[in-house]
PyMOL commands that place a pseudoatom at each C-alpha (Angstrom):
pseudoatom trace, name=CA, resn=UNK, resi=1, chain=A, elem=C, hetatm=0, pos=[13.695, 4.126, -1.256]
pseudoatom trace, name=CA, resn=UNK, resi=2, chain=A, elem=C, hetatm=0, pos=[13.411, 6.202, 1.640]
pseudoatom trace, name=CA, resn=UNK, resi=3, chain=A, elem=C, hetatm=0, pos=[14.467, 4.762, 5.267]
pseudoatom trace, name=CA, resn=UNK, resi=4, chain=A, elem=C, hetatm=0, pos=[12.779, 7.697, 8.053]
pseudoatom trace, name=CA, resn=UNK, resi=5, chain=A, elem=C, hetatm=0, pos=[13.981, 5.228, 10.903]
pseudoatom trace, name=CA, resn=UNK, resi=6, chain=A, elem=C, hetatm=0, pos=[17.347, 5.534, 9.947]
pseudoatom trace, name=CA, resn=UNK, resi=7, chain=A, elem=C, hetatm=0, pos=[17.425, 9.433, 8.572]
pseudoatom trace, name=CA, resn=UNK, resi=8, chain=A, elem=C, hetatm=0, pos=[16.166, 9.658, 12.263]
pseudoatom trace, name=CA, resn=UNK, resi=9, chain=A, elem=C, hetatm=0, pos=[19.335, 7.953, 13.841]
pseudoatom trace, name=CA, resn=UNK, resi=10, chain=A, elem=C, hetatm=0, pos=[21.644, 9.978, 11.795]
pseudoatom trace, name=CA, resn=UNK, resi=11, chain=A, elem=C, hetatm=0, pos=[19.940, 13.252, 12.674]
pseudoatom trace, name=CA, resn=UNK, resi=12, chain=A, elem=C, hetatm=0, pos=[20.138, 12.357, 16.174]
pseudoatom trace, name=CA, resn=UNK, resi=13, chain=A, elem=C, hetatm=0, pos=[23.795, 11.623, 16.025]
pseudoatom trace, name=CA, resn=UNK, resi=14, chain=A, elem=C, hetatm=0, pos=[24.048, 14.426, 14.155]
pseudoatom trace, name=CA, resn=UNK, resi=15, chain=A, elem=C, hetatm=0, pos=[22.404, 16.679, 17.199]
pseudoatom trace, name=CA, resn=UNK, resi=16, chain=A, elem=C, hetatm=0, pos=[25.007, 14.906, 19.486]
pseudoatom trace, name=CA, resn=UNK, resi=17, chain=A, elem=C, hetatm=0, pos=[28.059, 17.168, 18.118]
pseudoatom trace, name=CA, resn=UNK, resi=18, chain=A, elem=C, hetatm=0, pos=[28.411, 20.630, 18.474]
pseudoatom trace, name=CA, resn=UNK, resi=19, chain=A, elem=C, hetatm=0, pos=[27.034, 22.115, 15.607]
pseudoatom trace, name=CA, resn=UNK, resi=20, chain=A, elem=C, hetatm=0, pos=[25.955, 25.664, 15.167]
pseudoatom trace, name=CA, resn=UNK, resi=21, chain=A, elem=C, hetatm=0, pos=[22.918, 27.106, 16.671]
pseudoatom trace, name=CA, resn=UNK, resi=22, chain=A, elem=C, hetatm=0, pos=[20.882, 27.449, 13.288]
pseudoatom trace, name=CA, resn=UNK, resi=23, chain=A, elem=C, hetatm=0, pos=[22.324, 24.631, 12.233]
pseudoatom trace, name=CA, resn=UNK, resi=24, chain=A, elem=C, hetatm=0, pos=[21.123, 22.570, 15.786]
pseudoatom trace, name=CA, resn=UNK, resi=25, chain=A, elem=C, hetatm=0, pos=[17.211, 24.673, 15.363]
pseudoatom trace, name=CA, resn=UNK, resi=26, chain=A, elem=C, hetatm=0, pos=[17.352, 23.167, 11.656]
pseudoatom trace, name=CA, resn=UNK, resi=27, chain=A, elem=C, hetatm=0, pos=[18.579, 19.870, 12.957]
pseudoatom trace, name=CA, resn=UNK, resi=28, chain=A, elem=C, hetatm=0, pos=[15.353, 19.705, 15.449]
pseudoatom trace, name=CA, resn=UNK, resi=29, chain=A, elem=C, hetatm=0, pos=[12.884, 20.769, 12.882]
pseudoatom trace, name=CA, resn=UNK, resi=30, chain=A, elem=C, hetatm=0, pos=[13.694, 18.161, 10.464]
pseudoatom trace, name=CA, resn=UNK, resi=31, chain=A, elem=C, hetatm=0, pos=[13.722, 15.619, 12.752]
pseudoatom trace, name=CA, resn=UNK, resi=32, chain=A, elem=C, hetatm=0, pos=[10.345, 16.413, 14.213]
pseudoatom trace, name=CA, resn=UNK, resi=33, chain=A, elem=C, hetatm=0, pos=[8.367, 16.327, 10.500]
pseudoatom trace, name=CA, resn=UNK, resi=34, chain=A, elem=C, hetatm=0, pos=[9.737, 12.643, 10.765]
pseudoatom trace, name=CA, resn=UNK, resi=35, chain=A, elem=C, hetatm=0, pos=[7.523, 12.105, 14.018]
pseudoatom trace, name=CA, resn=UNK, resi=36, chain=A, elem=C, hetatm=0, pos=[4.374, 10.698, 12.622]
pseudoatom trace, name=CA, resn=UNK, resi=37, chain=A, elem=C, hetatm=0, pos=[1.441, 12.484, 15.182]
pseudoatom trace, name=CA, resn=UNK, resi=38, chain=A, elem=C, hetatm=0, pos=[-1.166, 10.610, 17.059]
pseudoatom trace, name=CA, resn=UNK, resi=39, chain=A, elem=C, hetatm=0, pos=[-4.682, 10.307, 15.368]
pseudoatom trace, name=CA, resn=UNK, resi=40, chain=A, elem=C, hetatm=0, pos=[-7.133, 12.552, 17.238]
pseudoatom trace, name=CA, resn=UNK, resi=41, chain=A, elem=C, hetatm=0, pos=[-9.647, 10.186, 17.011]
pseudoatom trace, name=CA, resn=UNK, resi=42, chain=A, elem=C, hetatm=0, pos=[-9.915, 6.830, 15.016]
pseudoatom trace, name=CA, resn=UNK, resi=43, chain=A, elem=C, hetatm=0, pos=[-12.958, 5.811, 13.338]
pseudoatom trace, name=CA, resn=UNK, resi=44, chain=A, elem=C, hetatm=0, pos=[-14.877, 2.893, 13.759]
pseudoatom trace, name=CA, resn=UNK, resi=45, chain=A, elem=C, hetatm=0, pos=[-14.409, 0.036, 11.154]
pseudoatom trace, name=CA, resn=UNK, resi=46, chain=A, elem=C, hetatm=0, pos=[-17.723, 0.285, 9.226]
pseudoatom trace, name=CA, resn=UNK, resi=47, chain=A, elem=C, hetatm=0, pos=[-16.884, -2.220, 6.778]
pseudoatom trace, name=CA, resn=UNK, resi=48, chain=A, elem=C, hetatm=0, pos=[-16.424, -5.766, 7.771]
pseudoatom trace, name=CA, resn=UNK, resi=49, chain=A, elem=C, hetatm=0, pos=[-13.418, -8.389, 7.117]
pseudoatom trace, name=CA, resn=UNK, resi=50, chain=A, elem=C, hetatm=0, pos=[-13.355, -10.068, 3.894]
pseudoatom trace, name=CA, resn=UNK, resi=51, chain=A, elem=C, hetatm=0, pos=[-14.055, -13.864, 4.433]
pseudoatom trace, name=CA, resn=UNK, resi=52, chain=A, elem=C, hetatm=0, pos=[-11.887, -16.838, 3.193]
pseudoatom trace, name=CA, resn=UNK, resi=53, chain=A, elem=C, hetatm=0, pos=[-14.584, -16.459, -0.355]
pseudoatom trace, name=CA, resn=UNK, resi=54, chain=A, elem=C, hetatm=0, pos=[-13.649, -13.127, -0.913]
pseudoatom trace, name=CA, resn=UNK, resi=55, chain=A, elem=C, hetatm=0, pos=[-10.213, -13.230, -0.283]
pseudoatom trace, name=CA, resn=UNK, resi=56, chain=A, elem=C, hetatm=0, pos=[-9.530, -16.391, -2.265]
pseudoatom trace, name=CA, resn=UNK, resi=57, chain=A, elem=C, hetatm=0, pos=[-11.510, -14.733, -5.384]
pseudoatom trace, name=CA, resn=UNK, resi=58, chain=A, elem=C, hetatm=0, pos=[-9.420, -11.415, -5.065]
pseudoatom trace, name=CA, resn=UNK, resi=59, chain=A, elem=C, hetatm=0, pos=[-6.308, -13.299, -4.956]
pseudoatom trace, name=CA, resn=UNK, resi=60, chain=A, elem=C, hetatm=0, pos=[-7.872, -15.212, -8.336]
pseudoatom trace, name=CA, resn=UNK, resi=61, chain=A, elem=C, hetatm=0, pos=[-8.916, -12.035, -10.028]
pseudoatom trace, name=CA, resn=UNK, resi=62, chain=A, elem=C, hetatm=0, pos=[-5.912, -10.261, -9.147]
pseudoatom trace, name=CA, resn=UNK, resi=63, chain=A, elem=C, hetatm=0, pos=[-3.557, -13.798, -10.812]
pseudoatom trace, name=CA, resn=UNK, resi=64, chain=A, elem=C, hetatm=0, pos=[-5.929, -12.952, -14.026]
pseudoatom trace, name=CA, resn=UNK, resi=65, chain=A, elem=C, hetatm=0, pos=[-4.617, -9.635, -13.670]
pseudoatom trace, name=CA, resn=UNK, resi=66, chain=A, elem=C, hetatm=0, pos=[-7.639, -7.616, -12.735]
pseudoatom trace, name=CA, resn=UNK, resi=67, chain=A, elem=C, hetatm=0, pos=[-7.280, -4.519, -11.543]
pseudoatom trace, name=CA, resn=UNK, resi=68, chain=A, elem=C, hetatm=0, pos=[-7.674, -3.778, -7.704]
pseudoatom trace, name=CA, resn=UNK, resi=69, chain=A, elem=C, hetatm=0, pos=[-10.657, -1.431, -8.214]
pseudoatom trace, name=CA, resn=UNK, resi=70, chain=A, elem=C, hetatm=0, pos=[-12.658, -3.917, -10.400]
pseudoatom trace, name=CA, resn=UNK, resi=71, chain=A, elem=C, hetatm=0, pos=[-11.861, -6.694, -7.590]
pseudoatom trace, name=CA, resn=UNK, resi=72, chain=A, elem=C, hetatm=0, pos=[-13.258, -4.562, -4.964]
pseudoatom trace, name=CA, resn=UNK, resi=73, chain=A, elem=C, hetatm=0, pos=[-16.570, -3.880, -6.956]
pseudoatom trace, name=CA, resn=UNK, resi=74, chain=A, elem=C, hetatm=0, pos=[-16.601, -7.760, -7.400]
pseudoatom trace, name=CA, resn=UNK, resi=75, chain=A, elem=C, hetatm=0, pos=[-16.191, -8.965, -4.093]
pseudoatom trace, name=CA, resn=UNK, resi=76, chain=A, elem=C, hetatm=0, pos=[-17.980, -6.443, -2.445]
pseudoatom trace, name=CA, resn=UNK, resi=77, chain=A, elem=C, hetatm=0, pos=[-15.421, -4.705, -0.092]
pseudoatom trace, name=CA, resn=UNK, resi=78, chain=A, elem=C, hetatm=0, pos=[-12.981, -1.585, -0.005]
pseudoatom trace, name=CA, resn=UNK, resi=79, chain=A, elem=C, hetatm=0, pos=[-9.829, -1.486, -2.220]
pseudoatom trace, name=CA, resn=UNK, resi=80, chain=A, elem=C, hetatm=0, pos=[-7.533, -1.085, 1.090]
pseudoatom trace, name=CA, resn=UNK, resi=81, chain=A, elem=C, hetatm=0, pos=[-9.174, -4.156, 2.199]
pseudoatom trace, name=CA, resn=UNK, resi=82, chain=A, elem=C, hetatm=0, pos=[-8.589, -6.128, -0.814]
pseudoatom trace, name=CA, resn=UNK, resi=83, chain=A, elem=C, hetatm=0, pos=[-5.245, -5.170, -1.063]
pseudoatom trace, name=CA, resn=UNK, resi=84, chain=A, elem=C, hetatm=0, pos=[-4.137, -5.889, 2.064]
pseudoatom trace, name=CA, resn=UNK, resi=85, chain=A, elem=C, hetatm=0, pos=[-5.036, -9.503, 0.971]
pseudoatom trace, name=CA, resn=UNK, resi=86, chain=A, elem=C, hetatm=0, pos=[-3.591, -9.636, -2.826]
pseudoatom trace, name=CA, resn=UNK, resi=87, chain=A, elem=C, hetatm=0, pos=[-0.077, -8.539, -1.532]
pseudoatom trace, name=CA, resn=UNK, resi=88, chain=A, elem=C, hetatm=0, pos=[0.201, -10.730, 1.815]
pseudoatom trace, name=CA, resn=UNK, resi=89, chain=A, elem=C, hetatm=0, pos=[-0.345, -7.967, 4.315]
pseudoatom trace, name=CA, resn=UNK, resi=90, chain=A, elem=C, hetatm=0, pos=[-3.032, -9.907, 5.809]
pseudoatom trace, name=CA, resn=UNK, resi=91, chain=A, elem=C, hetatm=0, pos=[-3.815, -13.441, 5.889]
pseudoatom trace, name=CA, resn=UNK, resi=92, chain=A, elem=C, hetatm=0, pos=[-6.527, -15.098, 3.883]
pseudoatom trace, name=CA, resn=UNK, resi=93, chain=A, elem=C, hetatm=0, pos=[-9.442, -15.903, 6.987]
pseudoatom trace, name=CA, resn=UNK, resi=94, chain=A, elem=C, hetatm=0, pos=[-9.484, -19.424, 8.520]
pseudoatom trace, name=CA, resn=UNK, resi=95, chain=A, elem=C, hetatm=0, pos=[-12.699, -21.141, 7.307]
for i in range(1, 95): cmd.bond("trace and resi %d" % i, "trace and resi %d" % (i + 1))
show_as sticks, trace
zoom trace
């Protein structure tokens, strides 16, 4: 499984040393693909929260092993949505 934060620390202890020029330039590039770059812009949410209904019936569908796709047709939402909510990355609405 890959770890960036710490492939960062060891590039930057790395960059501490003396090292060879090309080596160093190398060094720098690397470490800057592991920067993740600021959005631009961000775009408005355009599809609303699922509510405690929805959530609790994608976390049923997904228990009768549904796929994700076929739970976001059924509860009406986007796939990154409802599986934010199937694997605990968000918490099922208050009522």
């Amino acid at each position: 499984m890959s770890n960036i934060p710490k492939a960062k620390d060891i590039i930057d202890l790395l960059l501490k040393g003396r090292l060879a020029y090309s080596v160093r330039r190398n060094l720098r590039r690397a470490r800057s693909l592991m920067d993740r770059e600021k959005p631009e812009f961000i775009v408005r949410r355009d599809v609303p929260k699922l509510t405690r209904k929805q959530a609790l019936m994608a976390r049923r569908l997904r228990r009768m092993r549904y796929g994700m796709n076929t739970i976001s047709r059924r509860v009406g939402s986007q796939i990154g949505r409802v599986s934010e909510i199937v694997n605990g990355k968000k918490r099922i609405p208050r009522k």
